[in-house]
C-alpha atoms as an extended CHARMM CRD file, in Angstrom:
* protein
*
       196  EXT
         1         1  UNK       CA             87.3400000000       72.0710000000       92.4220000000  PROA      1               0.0000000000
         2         2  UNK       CA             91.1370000000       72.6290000000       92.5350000000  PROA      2               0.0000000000
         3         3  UNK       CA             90.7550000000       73.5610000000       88.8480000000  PROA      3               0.0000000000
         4         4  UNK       CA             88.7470000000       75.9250000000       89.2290000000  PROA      4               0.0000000000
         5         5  UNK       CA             90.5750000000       77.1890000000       92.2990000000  PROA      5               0.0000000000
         6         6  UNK       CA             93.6760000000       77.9640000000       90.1770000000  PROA      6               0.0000000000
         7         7  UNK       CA             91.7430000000       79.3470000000       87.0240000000  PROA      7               0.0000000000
         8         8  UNK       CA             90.0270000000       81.7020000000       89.1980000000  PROA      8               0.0000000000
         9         9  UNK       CA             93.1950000000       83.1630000000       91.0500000000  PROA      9               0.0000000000
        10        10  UNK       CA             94.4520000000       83.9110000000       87.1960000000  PROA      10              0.0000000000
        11        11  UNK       CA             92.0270000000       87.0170000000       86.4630000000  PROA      11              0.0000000000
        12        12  UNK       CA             88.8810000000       88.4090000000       86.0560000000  PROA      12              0.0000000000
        13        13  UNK       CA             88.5810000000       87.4020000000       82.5960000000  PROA      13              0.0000000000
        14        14  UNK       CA             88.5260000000       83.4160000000       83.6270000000  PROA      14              0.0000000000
        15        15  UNK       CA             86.3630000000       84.8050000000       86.5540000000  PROA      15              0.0000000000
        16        16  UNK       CA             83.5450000000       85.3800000000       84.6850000000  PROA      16              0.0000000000
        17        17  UNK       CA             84.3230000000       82.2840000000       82.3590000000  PROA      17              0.0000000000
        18        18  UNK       CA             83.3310000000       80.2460000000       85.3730000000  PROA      18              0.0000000000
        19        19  UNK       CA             80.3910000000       82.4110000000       86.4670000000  PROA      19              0.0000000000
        20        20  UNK       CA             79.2600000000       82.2380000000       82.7760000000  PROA      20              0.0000000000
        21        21  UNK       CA             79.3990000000       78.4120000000       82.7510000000  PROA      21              0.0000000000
        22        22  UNK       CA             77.2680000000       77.8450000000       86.1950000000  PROA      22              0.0000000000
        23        23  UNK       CA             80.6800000000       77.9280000000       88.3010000000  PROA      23              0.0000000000
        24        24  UNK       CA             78.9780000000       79.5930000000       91.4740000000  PROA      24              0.0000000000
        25        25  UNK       CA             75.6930000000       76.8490000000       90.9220000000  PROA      25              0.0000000000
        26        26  UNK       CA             78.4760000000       74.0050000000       90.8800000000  PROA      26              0.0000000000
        27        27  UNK       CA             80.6300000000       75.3310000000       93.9290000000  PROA      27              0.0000000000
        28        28  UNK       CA             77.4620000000       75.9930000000       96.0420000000  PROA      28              0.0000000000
        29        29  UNK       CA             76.7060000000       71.9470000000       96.0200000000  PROA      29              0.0000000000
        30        30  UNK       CA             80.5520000000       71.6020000000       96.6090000000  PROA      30              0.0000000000
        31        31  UNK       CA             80.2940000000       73.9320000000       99.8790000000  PROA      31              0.0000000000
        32        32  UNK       CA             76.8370000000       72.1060000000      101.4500000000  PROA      32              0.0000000000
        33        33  UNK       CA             79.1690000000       68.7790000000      100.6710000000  PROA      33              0.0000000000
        34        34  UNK       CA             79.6600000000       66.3000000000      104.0460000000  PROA      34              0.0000000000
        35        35  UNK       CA             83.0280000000       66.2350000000      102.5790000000  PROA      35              0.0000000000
        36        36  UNK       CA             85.0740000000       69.1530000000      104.5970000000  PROA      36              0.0000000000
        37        37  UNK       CA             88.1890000000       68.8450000000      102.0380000000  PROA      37              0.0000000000
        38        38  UNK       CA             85.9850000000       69.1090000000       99.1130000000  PROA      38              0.0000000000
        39        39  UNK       CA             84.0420000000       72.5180000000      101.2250000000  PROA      39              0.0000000000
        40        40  UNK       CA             87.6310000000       74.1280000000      102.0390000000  PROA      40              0.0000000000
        41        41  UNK       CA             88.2330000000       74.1120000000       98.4520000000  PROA      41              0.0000000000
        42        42  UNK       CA             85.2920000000       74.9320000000       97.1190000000  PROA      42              0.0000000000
        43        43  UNK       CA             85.1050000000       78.1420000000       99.4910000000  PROA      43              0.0000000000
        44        44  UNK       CA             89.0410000000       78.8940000000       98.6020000000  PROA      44              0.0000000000
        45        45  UNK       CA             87.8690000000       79.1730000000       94.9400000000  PROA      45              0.0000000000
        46        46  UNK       CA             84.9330000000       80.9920000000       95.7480000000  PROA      46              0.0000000000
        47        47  UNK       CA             87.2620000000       83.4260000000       97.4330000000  PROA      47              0.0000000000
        48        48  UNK       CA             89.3420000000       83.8910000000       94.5660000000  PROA      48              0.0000000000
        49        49  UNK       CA             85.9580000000       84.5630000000       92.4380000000  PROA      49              0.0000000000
        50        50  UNK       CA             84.6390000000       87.1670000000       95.0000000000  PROA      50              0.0000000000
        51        51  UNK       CA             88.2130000000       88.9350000000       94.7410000000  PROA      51              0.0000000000
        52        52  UNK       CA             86.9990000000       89.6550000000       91.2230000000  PROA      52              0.0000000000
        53        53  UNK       CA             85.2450000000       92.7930000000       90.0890000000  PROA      53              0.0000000000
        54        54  UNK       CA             81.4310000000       94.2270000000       91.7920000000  PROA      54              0.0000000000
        55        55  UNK       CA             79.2900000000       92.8600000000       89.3050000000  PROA      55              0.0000000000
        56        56  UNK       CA             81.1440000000       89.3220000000       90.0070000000  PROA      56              0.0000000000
        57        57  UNK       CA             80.9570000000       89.3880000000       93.8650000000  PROA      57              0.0000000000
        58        58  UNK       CA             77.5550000000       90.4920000000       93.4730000000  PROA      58              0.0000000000
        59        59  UNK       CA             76.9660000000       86.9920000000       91.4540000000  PROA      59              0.0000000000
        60        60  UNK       CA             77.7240000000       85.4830000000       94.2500000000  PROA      60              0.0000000000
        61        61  UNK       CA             75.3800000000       87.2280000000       96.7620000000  PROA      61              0.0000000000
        62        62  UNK       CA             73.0580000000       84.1010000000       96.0620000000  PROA      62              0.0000000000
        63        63  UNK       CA             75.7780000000       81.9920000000       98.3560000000  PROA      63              0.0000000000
        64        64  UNK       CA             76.1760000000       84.0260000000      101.2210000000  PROA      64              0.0000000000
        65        65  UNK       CA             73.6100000000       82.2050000000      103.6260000000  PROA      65              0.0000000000
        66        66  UNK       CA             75.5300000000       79.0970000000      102.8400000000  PROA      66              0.0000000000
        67        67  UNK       CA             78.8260000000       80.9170000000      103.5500000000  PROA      67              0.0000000000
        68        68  UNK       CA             77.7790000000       82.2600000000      106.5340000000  PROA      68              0.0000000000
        69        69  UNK       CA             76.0950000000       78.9510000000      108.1330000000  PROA      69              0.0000000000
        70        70  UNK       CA             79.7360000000       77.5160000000      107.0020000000  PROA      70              0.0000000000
        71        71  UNK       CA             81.1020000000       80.0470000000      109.4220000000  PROA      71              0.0000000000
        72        72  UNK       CA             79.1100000000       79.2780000000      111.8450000000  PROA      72              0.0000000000
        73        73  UNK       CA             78.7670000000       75.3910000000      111.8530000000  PROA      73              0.0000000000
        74        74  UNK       CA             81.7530000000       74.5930000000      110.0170000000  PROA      74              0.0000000000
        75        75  UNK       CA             84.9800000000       72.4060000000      110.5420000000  PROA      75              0.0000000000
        76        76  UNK       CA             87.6150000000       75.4420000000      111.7330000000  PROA      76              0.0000000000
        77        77  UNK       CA             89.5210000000       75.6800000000      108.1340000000  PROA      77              0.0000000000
        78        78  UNK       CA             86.8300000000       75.4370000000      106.0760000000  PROA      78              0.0000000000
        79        79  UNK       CA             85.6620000000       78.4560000000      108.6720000000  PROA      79              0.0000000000
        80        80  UNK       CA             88.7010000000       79.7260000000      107.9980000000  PROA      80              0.0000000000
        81        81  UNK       CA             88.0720000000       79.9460000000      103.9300000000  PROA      81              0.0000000000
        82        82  UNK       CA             84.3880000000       81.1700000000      104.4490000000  PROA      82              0.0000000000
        83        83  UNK       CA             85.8420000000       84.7650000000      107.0430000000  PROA      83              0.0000000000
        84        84  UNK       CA             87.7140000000       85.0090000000      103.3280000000  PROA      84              0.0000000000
        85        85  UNK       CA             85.2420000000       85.1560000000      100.8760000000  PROA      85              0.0000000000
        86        86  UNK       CA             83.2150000000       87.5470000000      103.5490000000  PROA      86              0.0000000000
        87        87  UNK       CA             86.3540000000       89.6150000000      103.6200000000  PROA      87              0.0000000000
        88        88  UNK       CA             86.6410000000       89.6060000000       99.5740000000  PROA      88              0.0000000000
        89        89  UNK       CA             83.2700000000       90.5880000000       99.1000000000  PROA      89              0.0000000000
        90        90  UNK       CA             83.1630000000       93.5290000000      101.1430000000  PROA      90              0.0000000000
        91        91  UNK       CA             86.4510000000       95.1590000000       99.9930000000  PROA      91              0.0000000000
        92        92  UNK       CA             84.2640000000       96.6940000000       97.0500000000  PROA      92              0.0000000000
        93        93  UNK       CA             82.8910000000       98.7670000000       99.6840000000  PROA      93              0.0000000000
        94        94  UNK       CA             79.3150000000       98.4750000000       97.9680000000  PROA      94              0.0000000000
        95        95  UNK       CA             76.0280000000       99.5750000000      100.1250000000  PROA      95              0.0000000000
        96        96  UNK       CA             73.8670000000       96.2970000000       98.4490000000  PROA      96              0.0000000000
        97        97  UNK       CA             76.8510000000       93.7780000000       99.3980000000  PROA      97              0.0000000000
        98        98  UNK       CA             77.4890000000       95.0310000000      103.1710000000  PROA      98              0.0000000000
        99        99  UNK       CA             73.6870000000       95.7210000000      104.1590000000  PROA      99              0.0000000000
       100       100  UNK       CA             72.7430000000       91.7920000000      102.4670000000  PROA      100             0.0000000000
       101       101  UNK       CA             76.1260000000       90.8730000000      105.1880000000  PROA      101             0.0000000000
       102       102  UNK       CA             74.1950000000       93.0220000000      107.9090000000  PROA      102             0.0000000000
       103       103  UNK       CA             70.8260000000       91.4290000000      107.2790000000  PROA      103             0.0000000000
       104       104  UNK       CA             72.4620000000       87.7580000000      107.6400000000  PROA      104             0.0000000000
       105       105  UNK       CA             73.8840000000       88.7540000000      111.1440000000  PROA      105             0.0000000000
       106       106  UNK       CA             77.6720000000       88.3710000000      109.8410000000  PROA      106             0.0000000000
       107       107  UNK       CA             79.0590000000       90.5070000000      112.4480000000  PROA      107             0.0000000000
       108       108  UNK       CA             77.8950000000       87.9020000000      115.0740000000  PROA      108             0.0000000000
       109       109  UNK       CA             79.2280000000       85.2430000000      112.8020000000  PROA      109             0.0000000000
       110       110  UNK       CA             82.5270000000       86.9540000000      112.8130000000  PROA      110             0.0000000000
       111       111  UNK       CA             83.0190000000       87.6060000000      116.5810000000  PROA      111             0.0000000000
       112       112  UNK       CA             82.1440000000       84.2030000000      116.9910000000  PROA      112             0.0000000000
       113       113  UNK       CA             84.8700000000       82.9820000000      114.5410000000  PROA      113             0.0000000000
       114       114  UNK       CA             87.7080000000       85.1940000000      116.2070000000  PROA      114             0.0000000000
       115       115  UNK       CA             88.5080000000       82.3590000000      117.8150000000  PROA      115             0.0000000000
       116       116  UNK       CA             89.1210000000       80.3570000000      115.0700000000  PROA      116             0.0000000000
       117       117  UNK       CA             91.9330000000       83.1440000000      113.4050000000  PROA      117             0.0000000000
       118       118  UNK       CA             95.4630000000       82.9390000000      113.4460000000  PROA      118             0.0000000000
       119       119  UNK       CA             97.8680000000       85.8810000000      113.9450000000  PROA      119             0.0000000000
       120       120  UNK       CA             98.0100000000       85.7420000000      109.8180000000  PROA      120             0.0000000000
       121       121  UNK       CA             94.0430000000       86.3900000000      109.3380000000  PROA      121             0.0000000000
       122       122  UNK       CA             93.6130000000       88.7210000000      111.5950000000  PROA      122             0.0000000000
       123       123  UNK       CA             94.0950000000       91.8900000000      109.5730000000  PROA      123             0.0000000000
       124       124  UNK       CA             91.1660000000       90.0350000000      107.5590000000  PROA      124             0.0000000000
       125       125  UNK       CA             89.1480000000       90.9030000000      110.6470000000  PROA      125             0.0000000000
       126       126  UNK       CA             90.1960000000       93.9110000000      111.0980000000  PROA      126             0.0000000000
       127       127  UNK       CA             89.9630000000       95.3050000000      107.3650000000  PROA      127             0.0000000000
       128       128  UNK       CA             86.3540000000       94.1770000000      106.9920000000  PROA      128             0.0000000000
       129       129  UNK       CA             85.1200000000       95.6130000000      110.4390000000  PROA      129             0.0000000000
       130       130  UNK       CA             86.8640000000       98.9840000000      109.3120000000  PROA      130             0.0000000000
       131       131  UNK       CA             84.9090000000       98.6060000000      105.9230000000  PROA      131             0.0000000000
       132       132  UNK       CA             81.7410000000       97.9720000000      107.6830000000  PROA      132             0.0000000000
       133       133  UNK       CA             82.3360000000      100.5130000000      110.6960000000  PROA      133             0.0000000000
       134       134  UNK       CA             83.1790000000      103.1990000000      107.7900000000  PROA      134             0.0000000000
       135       135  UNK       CA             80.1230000000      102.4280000000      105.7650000000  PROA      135             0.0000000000
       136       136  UNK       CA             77.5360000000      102.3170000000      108.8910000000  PROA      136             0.0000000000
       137       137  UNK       CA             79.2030000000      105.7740000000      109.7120000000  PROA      137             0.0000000000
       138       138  UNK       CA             78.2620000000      107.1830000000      106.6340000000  PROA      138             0.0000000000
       139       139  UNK       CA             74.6480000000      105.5610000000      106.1500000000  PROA      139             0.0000000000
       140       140  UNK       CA             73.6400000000      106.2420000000      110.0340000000  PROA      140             0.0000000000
       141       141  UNK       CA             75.7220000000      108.6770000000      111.5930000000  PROA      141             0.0000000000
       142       142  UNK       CA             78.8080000000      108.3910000000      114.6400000000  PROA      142             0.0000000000
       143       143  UNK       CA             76.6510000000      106.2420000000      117.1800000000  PROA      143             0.0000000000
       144       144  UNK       CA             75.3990000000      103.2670000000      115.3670000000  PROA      144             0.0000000000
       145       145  UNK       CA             73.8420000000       99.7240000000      115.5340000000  PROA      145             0.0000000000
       146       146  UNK       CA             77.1790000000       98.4970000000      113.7600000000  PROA      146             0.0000000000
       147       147  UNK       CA             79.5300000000      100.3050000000      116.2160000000  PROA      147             0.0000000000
       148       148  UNK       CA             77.5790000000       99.0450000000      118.8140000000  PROA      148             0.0000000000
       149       149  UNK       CA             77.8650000000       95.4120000000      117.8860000000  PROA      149             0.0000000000
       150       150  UNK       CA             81.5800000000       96.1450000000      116.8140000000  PROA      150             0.0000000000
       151       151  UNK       CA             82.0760000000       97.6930000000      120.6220000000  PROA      151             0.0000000000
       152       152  UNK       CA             80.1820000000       94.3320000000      122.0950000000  PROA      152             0.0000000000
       153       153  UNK       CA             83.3720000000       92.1340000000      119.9930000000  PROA      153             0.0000000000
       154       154  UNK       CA             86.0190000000       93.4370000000      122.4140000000  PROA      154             0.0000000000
       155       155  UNK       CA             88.4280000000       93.7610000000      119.8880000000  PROA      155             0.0000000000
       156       156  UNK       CA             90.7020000000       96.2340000000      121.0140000000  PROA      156             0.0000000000
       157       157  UNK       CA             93.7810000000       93.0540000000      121.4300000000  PROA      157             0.0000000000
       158       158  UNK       CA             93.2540000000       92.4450000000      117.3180000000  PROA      158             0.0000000000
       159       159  UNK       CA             93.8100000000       96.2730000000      116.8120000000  PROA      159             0.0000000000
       160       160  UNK       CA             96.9840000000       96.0770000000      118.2780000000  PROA      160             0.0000000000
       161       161  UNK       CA             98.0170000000       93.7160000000      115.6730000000  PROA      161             0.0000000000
       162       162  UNK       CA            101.0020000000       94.6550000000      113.3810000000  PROA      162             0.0000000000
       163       163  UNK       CA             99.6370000000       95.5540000000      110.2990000000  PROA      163             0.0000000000
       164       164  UNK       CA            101.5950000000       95.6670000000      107.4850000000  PROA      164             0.0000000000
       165       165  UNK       CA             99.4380000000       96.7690000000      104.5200000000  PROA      165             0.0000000000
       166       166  UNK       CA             95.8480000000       97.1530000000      103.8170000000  PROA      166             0.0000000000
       167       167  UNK       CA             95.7030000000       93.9100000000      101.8770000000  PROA      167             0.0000000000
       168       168  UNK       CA             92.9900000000       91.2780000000      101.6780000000  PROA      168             0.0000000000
       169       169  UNK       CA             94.9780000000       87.6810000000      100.8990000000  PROA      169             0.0000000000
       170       170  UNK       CA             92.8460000000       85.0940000000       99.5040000000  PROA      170             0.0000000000
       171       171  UNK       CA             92.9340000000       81.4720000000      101.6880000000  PROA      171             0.0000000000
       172       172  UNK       CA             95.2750000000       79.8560000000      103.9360000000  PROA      172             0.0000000000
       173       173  UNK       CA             95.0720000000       76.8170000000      100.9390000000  PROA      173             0.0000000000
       174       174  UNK       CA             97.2450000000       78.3300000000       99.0850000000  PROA      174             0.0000000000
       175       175  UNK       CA            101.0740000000       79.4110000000       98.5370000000  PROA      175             0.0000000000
       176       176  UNK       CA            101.7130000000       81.1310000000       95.2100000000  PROA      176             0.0000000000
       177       177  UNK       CA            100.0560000000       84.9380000000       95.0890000000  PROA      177             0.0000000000
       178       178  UNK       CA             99.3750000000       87.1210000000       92.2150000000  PROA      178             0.0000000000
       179       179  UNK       CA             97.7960000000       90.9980000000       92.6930000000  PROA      179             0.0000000000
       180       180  UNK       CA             94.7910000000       91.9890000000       91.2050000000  PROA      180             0.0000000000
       181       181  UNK       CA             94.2890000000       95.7940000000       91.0390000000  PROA      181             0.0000000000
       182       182  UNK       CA             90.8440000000       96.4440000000       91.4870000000  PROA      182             0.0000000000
       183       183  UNK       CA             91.4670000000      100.0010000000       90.6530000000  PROA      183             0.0000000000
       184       184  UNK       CA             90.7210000000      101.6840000000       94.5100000000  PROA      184             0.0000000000
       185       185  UNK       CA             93.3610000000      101.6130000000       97.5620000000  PROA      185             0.0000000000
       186       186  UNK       CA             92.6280000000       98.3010000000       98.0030000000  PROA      186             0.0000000000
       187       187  UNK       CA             94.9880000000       95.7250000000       96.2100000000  PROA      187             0.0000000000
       188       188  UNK       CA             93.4940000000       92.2040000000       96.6110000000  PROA      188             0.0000000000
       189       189  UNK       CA             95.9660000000       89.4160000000       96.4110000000  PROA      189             0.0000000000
       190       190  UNK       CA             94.9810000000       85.9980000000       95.4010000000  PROA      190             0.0000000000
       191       191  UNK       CA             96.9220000000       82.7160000000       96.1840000000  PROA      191             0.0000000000
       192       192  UNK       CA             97.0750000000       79.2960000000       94.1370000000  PROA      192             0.0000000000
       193       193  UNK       CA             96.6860000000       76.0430000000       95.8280000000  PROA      193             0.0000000000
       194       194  UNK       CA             99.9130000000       73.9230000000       97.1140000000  PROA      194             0.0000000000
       195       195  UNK       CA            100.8770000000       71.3300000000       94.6260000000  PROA      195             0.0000000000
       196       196  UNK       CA            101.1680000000       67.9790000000       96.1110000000  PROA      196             0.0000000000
C-alpha cells in the first residue's frame, strides 16, 4: 500500500498505471480493512490518485460511499486521510463529482469531522466548502440548500483562519511534497510517506 502511496504522488502518468492495473479495486478492500494502519494508507494513496487529472478522480467515484462512511465511522486519522481525498476530488470543480458528494450527504459528514481537524487541515475545509458554495451558487442561485447547510456548520471561527495559499496538500502521512499543475488556479500538492 505504501508502494503505491509513493508511485502515485510521482505523476499522473503512474496514476493511471495503477488505475489501469485494478489499483482503485485493490485499495477499496484495503480501506473496508479492520486494520486502521493499513485504511490510513490506503486512503493517503487514494488521495494522491484523486489529486490526478478529471477523468482519474472520476475513476474513483465508485469509492466514495466507502470514503465517506470512513469519515463518518472511522478511527480520527484515517478520518483525517478520507476529508483529503473529498478535498482532492472536488478541486476539479466538476458538476458530476460535487452533486455525487451532495447526494452522499458529505457536507454533514464534514461538519461532523470539524472536530477531528487540526489548525493544518483546516484550509482543506475551507477550500472545498468555497468550491461547493461557488458551484451551488451557480447551479441554484444566491439562497441555496448548500448555503443553507454551510450556514447550519457555524463556521465563521475556521474562516478566520490564516490562509496562506489556495492549496490542497495531500495527507498528514506524509513529509516530502511535489506540485502537480493541474492546469487551473488550483496547484495541488502531493506528499510522500515518512521513511522509517
Amino acid at each position: 500500500v505504501k508502494v503505491v502511496g509513493e508511485i502515485s504522488s510521482n505523476d499522473n502518468d503512474d496514476i493511471q498505471q495503477i488505475l489501469d492495473a485494478g489499483g482503485d479495486k485493490a485499495l477499496e478492500k484495503v480501506i473496508q480493512s479492520d486494520n486502521t494502519g493499513m485504511q490510513k494508507y490506503g486512503c493517503w494513496a487514494l488521495s494522491n490518485i484523486a489529486a490526478g487529472t478529471l477523468n482519474q478522480k472520476r475513476r474513483l467515484l465508485h469509492l466514495m460511499p466507502t470514503v465517506c462512511k470512513i469519515i463518518k465511522e472511522g478511527a480520527t486519522e484515517v478520518r483525517v486521510e478520507a476529508l483529503w481525498i473529498v478535498a482532492n476530488m472536488t478541486s476539479a470543480e466538476d458538476p458530476m463529482i460535487i452533486e455525487y458528494l451532495i447526494k452522499l450527504d458529505i457536507l454533514s459528514l464534514v461538519k461532523n469531522a470539524l472536530g477531528i481537524c487540526r489548525e493544518k487541515n483546516l484550509h482543506l475545509i475551507l477550500e472545498m466548502l468555497k468550491i461547493m458554495l461557488e458551484y451551488a451558487k451557480e447551479q441554484y442561485g444566491e439562497e441555496n440548500h448548500i448555503l443553507s447547510q454551510v450556514k447550519e456548520m457555524n463556521i465563521e471561527h475556521l474562516a478566520t483562519h490564516k490562509e496562506e495559499s489556495c492549496l490542497l496538500y495531500t495527507s498528514d502521512a506524509a513529509d516530502d511534497m511535489q506540485c502537480v499543475d493541474l492546469g487551473g488556479r488550483r496547484i495541488i500538492k502531493k506528499k510522500k510517506n515518512k521513511k522509517k
